[in-house]
N, C-alpha and C positions, 0 to 999 in steps of 0.2 A: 767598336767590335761588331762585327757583321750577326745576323743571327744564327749563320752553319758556324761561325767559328762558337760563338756564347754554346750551339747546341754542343757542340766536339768539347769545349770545355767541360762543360756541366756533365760529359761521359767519362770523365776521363776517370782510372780505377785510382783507388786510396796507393800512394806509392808506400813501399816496404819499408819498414824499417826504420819506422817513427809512427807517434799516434798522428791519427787521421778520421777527418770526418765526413760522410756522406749523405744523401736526404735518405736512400736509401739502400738496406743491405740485403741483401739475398742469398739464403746459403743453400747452397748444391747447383750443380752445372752439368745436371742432366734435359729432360725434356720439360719438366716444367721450368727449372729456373730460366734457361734458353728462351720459353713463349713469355716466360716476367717480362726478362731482358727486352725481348724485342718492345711492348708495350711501352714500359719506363723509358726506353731510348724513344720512342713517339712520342711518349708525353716531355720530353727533353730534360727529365731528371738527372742527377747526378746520383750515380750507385757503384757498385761491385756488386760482382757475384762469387762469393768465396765457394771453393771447392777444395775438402780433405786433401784428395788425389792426385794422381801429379797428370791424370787428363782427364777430360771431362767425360762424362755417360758412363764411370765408374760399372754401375748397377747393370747393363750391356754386358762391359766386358768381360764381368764374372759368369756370364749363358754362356752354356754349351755350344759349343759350334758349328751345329746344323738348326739350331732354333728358326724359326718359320714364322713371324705374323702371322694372326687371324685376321690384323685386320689388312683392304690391298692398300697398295700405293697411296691410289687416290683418299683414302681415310688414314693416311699414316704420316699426312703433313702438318708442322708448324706454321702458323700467322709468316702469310708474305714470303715463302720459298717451298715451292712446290716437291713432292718426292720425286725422282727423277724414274724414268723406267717406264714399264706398263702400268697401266695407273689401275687394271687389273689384276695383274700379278702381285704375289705376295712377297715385301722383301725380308732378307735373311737379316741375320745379329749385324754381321758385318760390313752392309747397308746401309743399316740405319744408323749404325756407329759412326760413318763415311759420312753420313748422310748431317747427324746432328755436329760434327769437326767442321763441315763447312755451312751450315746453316752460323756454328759463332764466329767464323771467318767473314760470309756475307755481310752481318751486321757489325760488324769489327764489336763484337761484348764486351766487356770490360771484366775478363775473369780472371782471379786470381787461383791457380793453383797452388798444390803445398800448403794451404792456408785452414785447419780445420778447429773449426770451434771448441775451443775446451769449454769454456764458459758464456752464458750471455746472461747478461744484467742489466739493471736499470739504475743509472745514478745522475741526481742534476736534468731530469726529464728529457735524459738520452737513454739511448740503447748501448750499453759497450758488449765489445764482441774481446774475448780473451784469446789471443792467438799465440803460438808460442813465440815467444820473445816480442810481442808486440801485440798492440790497441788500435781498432777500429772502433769509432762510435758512427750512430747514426739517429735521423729522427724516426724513421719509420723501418721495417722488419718484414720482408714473407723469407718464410722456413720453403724449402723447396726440396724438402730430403725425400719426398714420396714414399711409398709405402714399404719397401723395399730396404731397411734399415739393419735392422738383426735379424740374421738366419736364424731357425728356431729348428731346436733338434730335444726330441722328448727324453724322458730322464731315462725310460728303459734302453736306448739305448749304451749306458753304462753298461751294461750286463752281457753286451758282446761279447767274445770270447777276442782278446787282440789279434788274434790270427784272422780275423772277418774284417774284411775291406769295407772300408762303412764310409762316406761322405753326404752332405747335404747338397741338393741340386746345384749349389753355388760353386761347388768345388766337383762336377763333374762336367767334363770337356767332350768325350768322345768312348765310344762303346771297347777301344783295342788298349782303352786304358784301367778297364776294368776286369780282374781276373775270370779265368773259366770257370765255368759251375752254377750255380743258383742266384738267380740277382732277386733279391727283395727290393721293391719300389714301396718305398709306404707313400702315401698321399693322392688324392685321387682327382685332384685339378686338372689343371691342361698341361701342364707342368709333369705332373705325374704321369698323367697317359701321352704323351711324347715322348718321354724319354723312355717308358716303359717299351712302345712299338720302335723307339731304336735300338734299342737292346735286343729284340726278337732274333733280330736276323742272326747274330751270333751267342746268345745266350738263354738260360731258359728260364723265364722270367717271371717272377711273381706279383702282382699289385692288389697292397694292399689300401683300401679303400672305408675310410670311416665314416661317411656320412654321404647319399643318396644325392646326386649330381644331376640335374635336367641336358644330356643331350639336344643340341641345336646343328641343325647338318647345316655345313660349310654354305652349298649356293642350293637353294629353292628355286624350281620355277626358273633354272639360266639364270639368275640373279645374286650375287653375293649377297649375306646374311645380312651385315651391314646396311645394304642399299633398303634391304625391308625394313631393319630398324630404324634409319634414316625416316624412311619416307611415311611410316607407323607415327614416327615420333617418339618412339619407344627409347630413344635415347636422349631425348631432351627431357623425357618426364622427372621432375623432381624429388628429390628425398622426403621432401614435405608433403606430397601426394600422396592419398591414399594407396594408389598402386603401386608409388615410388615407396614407401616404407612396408610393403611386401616382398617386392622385388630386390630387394640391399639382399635380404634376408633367404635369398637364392641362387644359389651356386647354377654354373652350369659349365657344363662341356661343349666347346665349339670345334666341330670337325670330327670329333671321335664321341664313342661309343663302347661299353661295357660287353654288348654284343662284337661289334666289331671287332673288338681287342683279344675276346676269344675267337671265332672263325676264321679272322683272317692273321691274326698274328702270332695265337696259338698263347698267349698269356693266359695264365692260372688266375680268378679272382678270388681276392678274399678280403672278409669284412675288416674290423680295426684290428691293428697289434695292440693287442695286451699284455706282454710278457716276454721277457727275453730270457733265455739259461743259455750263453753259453756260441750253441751255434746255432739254436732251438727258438724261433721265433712262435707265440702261440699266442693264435688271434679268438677274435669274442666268440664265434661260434665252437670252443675247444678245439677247433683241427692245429695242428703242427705242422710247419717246414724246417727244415736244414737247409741254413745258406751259406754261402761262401761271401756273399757281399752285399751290401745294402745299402739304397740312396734313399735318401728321406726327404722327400718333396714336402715337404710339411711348412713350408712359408714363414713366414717372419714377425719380429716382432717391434712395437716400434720402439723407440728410443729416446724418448726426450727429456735424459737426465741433463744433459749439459745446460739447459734454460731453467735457469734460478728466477720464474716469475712463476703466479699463480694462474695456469691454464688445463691444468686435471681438475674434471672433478671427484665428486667421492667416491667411484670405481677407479678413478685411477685411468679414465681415458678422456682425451682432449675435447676440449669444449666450445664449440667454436659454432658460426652458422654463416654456410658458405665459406667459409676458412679467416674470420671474420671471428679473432676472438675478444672475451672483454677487457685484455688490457689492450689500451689504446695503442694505434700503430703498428702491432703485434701481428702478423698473418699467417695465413699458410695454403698450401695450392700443389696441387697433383694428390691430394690423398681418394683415398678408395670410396667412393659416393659421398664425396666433397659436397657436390650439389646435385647431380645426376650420375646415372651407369659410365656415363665417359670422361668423368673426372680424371681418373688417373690412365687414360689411354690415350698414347700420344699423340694419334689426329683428334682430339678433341678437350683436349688440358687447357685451349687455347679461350674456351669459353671463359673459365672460371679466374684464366689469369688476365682477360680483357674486363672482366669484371672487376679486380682487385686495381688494377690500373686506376680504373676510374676513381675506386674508394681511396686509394691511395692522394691522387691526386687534388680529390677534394679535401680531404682531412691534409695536407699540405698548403692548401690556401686558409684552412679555418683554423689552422694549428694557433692558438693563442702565444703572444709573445711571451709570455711569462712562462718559467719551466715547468711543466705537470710532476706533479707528486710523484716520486718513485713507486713503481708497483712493489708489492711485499714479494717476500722470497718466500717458496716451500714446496716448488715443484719437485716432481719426482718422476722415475722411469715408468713410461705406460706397459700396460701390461694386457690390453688386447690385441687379438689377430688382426694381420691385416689381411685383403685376396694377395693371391700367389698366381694371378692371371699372368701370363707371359708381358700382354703387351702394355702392362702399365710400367 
């Protein structure tokens, strides 16, 4: 056997419909699993990349339909397939949807849709993935479900009144699909102030804003943002730095502005919701609105009930460094200051999954022949924020 045939073998995905084993499993087939994929297929591993969905960038198709990148082109490519266009220009949802469909065409991936994990376990020092009506096992594991997991909608809104149009940014598409009258935005990411300045043009709109955002203007100096963080270094700086473990710990807004949002787009600001009666929205500073509808950009939370291994710790959020956790084989990659600010941003996931390639691939050569100890069971759902940045 030639060595492009051994390599085409050792890609080929787990076939349906019987138990199946691979060196490596990958779950989700959006931007990070896609930069895995590409690595594992270099390093001539044999995997799958399971994905819930029945296509891949699931987390895409649920944006709104004018969504915008902050970051351009040329900052918004995966390892080895360049984005196509101005490499200045920003591209839209539907882009980079285009864009990541044929980026797993290019590398022919080995993705399995319809395929979504109910369970993942350890037994006989394999990994088995519970799928329905059928078993995948594997020796080694990156989680690749990014930050973007559960939509997170706060308990007041219960206290709507059913007649108020209420969605989470996931579930809102376009400004002529939302009723006239008062549009409440709660959240004040980029996320929130985007959809909030679409809504302007035909509605009259409120954002409400809980927690103090650092504004960054788009291009400085004729220069995209980017190309100064770039060239700063400010996006390679580490979590483990001193100014890396300040910086996690600060939000900002790229492109828009609190001032901007009122002068030029005529939106109302207001600090956190507090309190719902009805139609009666009432935020910390006591003021009150009446609204007819509400989008709650309030971002997500993550999920990792379905892995029955020990990887929360005692708050109850994942524990890992560099995505690199202590059950052996175990990974993970696209999360939100994984390692750096551009961990979970899709021209730049590629560092952190070129790095897991490597661990991967060495922990595949030293993997002891004898089976390693089952990890114990007791995981449970995480329960912190993730960011709610557009481009992760």
């Amino acid at each position: 056997m030639s060595a492009r045939e051994l390599h085409e073998d050792r890609a080929k995905p787990a076939e349906k419909g019987s138990d199946n084993h691979v060196e490596v499993a990958v779950v989700g087939a959006s931007q990070a699993g896609l930069a895995m994929g590409y690595y594992l297929r270099e390093l001539g591993l044999r995997f799958v990349i399971l994905e819930r969905a029945d296509s891949i960038a699931p987390a895409w198709r649920e944006r709104w339909d004018s969504l915008t990148l902050f970051t351009p082109r040329r900052y918004s490519a995966l390892p080895g397939l360049p984005f196509p266009g101005d490499p200045e220009g920003y591209p839209t949802r539907d882009e980079v949807i285009d864009y990541l469909e044929r980026y797993a065409e290019t590398f022919e991936l080995p993705i399995e849709l319809n395929s979504e994990v109910l369970r993942l376990s350890d037994e006989d020092g394999r990994f088995v993935f519970d799928l329905e009506g059928r078993t995948v096992t594997s020796d080694q594991v990156v989680v690749a479900t990014g930050p973007f997991q559960t939509p997170y909608v706060p308990g007041i809104a219960e206290n709507l009144d059913p007649e108020v149009w209420q969605a989470h940014s996931t579930g809102y598409r376009r400004p002529g699909d939302v009723p006239e009258g008062t549009v409440l935005v709660v959240g004040g990411g980029n996320t929130g102030f985007q959809i909030a300045k679409e809504l302007s043009a035909r509605h009259k709109v409120v954002l409400s804003v809980g927690s103090t955002q650092k504004p960054l203007r788009q291009r400085i100096a004729g220069r995209d943002l980017f190309w100064w963080l770039t060239k700063t270094h400010l996006l390679s700086t580490t979590v483990e730095s001193r100014l890396g473990s300040k910086l996690r710990h600060r939000d900002t807004l790229i492109g828009s502005s609190p001032r901007q949002l009122k002068r030029k787009y005529g939106v109302e600001m207001k600090p956190r919701a507090t309190d719902v009666s009805g139609r009666v929205v009432r935020f910390e500073d006591g003021s009150v609105v009446e609204v007819d509808a509400v989008i709650w950009a309030t971002g997500y939370r993550p999920d990792y009930s379905w892995i029955d291994l020990p990887i929360l710790d005692s708050n109850g959020r994942l524990r890992h460094r560099r995505g690199v956790t202590d059950v052996p084989g175990l990974n993970f990659v696209g999360l939100t200051w994984q390692w750096t600010r551009g961990s979970a941003l899709i021209g730049f996931v590629k560092d952190d999954a070129a790095f897991l390639g490597e661990r991967i691939s060495s922990f595949a050569k030293t993997r002891p022949v004898s089976k390693r100890a089952p990890a114990s069971a007791g995981a449970a759902a995480g329960t912190t924020k993730e960011d709610s940045a557009t481009d992760a």
